[in-house]
C-alpha positions as CSV (number, residue, x, y, z in Angstrom):
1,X,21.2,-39.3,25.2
2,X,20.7,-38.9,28.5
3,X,20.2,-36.3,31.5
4,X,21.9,-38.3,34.0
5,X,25.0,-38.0,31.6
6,X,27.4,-36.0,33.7
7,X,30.3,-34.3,32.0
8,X,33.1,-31.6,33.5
9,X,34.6,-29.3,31.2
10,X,37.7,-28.0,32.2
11,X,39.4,-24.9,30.4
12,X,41.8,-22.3,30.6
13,X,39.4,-19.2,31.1
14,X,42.7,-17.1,31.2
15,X,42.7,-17.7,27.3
16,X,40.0,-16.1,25.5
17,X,40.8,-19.4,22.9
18,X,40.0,-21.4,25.7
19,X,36.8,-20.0,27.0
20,X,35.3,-19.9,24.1
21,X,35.9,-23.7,23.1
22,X,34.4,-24.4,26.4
23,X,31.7,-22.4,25.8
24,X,31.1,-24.2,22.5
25,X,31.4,-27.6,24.6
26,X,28.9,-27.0,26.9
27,X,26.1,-25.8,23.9
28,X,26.8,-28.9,22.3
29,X,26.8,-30.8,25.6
30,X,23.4,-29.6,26.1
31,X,22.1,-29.9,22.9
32,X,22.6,-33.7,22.9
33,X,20.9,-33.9,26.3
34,X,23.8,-34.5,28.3
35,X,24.4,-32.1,31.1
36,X,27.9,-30.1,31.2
37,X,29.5,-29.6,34.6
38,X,31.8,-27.0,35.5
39,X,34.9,-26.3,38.2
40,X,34.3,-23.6,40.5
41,X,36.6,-21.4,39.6
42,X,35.2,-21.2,36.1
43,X,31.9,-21.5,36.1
44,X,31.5,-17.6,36.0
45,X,34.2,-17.2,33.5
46,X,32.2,-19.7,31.6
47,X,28.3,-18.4,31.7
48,X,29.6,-14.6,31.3
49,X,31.5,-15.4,28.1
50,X,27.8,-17.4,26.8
51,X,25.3,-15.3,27.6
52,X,22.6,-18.1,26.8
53,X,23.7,-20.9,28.9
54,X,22.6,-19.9,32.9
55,X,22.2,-22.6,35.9
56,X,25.0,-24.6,34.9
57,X,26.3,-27.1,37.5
58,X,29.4,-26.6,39.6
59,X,31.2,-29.8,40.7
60,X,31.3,-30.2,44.0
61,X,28.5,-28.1,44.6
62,X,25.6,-29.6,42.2
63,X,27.3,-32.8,41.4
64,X,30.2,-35.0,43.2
65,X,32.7,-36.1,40.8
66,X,31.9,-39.6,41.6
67,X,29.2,-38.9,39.1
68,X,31.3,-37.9,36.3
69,X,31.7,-39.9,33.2
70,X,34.1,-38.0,31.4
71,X,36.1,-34.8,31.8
72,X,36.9,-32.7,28.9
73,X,39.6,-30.4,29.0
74,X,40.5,-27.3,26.7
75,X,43.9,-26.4,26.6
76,X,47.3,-27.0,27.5
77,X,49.1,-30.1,29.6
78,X,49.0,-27.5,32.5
79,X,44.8,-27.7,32.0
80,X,45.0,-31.4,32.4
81,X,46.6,-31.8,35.3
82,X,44.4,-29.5,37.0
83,X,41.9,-31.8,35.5
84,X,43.6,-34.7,36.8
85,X,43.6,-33.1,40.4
86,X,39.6,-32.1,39.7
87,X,39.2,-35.8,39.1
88,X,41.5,-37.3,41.4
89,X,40.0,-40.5,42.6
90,X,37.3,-40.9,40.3
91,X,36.7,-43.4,37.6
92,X,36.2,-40.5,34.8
93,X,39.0,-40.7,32.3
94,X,40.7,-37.2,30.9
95,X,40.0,-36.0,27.1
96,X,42.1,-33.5,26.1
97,X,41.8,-31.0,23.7
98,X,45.2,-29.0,22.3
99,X,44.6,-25.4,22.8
100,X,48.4,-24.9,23.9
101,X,52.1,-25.8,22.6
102,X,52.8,-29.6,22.1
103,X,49.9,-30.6,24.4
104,X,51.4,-33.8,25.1
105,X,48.1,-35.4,27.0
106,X,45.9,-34.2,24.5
107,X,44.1,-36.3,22.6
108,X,42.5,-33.3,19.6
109,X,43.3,-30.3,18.9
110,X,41.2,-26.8,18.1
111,X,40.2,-27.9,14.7
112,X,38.1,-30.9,15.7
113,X,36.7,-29.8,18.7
114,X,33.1,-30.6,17.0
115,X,33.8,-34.2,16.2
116,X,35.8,-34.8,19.3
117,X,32.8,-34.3,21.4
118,X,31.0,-36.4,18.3
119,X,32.8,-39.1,19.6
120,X,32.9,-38.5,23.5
121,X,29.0,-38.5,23.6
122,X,28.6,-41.9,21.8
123,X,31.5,-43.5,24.2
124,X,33.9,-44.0,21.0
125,X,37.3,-44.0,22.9
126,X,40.0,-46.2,25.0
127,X,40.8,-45.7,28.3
128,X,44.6,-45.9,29.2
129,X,45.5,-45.4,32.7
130,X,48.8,-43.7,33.7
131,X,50.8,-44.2,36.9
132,X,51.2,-41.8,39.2
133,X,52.9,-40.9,42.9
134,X,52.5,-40.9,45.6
135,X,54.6,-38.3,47.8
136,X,55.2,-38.0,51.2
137,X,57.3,-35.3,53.5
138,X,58.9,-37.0,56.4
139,X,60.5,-35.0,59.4
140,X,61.7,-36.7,62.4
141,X,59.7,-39.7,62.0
142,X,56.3,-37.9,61.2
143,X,54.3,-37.3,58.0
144,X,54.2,-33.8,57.8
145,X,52.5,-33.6,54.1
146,X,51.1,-36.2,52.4
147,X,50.3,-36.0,48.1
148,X,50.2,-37.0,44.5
149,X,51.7,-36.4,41.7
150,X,51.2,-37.4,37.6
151,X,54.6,-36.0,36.1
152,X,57.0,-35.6,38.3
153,X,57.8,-34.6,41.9
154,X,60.7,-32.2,42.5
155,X,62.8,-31.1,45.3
156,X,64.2,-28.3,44.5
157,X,66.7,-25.5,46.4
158,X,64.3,-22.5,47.8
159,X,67.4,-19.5,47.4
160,X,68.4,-18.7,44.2
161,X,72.4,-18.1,45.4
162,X,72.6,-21.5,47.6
163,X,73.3,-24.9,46.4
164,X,71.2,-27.4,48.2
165,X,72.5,-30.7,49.8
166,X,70.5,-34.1,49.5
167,X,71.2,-37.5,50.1
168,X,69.1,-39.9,47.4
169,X,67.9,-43.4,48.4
170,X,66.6,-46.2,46.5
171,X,64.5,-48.5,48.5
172,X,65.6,-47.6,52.2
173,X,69.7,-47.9,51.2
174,X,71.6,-45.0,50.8
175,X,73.3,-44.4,47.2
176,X,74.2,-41.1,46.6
177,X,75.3,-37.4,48.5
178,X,76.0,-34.1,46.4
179,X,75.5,-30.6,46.0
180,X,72.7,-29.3,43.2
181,X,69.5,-27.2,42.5
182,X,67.3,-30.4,42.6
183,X,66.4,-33.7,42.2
184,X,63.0,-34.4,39.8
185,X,61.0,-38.3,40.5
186,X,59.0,-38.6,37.3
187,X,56.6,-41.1,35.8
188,X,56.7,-42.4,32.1
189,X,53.8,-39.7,32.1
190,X,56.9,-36.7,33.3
191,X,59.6,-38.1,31.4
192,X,59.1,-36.1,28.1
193,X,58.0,-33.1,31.0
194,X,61.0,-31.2,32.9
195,X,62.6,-34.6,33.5
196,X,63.4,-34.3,29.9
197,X,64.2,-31.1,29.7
198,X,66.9,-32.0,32.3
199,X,68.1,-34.4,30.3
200,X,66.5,-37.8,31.6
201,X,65.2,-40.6,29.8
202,X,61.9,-40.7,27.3
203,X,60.4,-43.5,29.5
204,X,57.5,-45.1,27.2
205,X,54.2,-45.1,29.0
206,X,52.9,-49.2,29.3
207,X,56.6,-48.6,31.2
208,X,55.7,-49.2,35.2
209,X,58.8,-47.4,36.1
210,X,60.1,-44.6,37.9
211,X,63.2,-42.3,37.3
212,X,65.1,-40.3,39.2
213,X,67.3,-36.9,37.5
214,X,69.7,-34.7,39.4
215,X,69.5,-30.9,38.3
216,X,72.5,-29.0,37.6
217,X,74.5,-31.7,40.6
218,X,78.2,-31.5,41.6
219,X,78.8,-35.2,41.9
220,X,80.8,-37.7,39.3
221,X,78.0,-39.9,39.7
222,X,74.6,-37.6,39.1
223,X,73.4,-39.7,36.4
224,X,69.6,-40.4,35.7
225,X,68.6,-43.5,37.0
226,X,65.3,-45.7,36.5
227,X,63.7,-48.2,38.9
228,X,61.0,-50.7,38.5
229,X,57.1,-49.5,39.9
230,X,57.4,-51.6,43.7
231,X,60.8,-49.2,44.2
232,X,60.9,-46.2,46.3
233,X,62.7,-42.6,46.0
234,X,63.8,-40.8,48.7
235,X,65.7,-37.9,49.0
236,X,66.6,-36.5,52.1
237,X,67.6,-32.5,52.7
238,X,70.9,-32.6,55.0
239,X,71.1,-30.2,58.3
240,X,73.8,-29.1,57.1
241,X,72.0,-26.8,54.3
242,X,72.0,-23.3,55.0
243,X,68.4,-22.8,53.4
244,X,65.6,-24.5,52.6
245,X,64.4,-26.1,50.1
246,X,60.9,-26.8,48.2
247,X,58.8,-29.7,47.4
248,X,57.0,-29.1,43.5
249,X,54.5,-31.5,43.0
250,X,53.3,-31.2,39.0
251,X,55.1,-27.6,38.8
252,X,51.5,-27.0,41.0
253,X,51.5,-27.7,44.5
254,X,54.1,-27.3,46.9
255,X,55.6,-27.8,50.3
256,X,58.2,-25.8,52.0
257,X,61.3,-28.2,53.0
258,X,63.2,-27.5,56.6
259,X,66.5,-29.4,56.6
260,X,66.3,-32.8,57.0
261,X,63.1,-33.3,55.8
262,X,62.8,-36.4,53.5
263,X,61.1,-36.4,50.7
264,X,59.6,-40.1,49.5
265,X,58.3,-40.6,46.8
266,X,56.7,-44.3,45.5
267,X,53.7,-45.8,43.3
268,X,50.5,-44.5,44.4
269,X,47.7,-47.2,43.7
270,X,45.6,-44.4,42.5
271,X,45.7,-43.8,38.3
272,X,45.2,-41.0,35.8
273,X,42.7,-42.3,32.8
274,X,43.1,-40.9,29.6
275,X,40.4,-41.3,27.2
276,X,42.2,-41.7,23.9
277,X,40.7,-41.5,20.7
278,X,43.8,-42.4,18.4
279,X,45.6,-45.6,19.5
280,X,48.8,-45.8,18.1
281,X,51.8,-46.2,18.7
282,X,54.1,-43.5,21.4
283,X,56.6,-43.3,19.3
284,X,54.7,-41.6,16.6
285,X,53.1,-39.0,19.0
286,X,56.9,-38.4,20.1
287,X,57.9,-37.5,16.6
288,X,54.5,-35.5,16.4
289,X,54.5,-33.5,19.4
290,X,58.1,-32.8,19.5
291,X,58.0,-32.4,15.4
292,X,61.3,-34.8,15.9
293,X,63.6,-35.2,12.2
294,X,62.6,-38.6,10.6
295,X,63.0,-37.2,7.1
296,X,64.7,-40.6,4.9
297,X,63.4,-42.7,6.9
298,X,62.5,-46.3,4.4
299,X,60.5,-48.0,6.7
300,X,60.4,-51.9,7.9
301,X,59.6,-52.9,4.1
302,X,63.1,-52.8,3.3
303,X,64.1,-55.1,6.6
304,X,63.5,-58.6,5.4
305,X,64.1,-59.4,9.0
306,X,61.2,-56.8,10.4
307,X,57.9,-58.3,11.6
């Protein structure tokens, strides 16, 4: 192995779980001669919780993440995307490790933390890359704030007690005005996030689409809808709203929203990579993650038709 091997490790060092797993990374890191990187913001966390790892890089700092050949991250999906926006821009792909709920990135979980990074340090994974957006805040006729986002971006009303008003667009033509608590754009990546938990479509991931769900809308015709990857979203605050709104950008970032802002939203040429150690197909991680009822189930064998 060698020194020149850069890898970040990301975790949650809210969790004591967490910590410790990246703790545990970064000794075994080391001990194959490849040298662990850490975020700023835990690097202390990190090196207090060890006791017998000291010096350890900072990204950014020691070494720029266009140095980076892989990132591993301990914890939930939250932990990855903070990963992803660590990463952003960088050829190093994302390996996840499970340390939350359904962890629907993550590649491992807990258990095989040890042969996980087995496997990261001899290069034994795939690389899928995910689409992302890109986002943009327009108020009369200027870009006022400019982003990304891997699940979903969401416009969303800022008072509690006020419906907000929107007009939606698909690609520059008006389709659709009503009255709701928000609108979420969402990759295949952000469909099984709070797009699905509003009820929007399980979009499969080799997908190149887009989708667009109203929240809570008071419209006959608030249905999810789904548009191919050279589309664009845009939904647009009217002056009429008595408050403002918000932009949420990955349930991280956000942007305050004046009326008649518009909010667009379209491919950004810039991917997520996952590093994936089990290739398969989505449909059994669906049923895994979400622990979905399949019991009875026969199988193709009994299809004389099935291929």
């Amino acid at each position: 192995m060698s020194a020149d091997r850069q890898f970040l490790v990301v975790s949650h060092t809210g969790r004591p779980d967490s910590l410790q797993a990246g703790v545990e990374v970064c000794r075994q890191l080391r001990a194959a001669g490849v040298n662990p990187v850490l975020a700023d913001q835990d690097a202390a966390d990190v090196i207090a919780a060890a006791g017998d790892l000291s010096a350890l890089d900072v990204l950014g700092a020691d070494v720029d993440a266009g140095r980076l050949e892989l990132a591993i991250v301990l914890g939930g999906d939250g932990t990855i995307l903070r990963a992803a926006e660590l990463t952003r821009g960088c050829a190093a792909p994302l390996l996840g490790v499970n340390l939350g709920h359904v962890g629907f990135l993550a590649e491992s979980e807990r258990d095989d933390l040890s042969a996980t990074i087995a496997r990261a340090l001899e290069r034994d994974y795939e690389v899928e890359e995910r689409m992302t957006l890109g986002v943009r805040v327009v108020v009369g006729g200027d870009v006022v704030y400019e982003s990304w986002a891997l699940n979903e971006a969401t416009v969303e009303k800022a008072s509690r007690e006020r419906m907000l008003e929107v007009v939606v667009e698909v690609d520059s033509r008006p389709l659709v005005s009503f009255g709701c608590d928000g609108v979420a754009m969402s990759t295949p990546t952000g469909s099984t996030a709070y797009s699905f938990s509003a009820g929007g479509p399980v979009v499969w991931p080799d997908v190149e689409a887009m989708t667009l769900v109203p929240l809570s809308a008071h419209s006959l015709f608030a249905r999810p809808i789904v548009v191919g990857p050279s589309s664009s979203f845009a939904v647009e605050l009217l002056q009429r709203n008595q408050g403002r709104g918000v932009l949420w950008l990955d349930g991280r970032r956000t942007h305050e929203l004046a009326p008649g802002s518009r909010v667009i939203t379209r491919r950004s040429s810039t991917p997520v990579r996952l590093a994936r150690l089990h290739v398969g197909p989505f449909t059994d991680r669906l049923v895994g993650k979400f622990e979905l009822p399949v019991h009875g189930w026969r199988g193709p064998a009994d299809d004389p038709t099935a291929t």
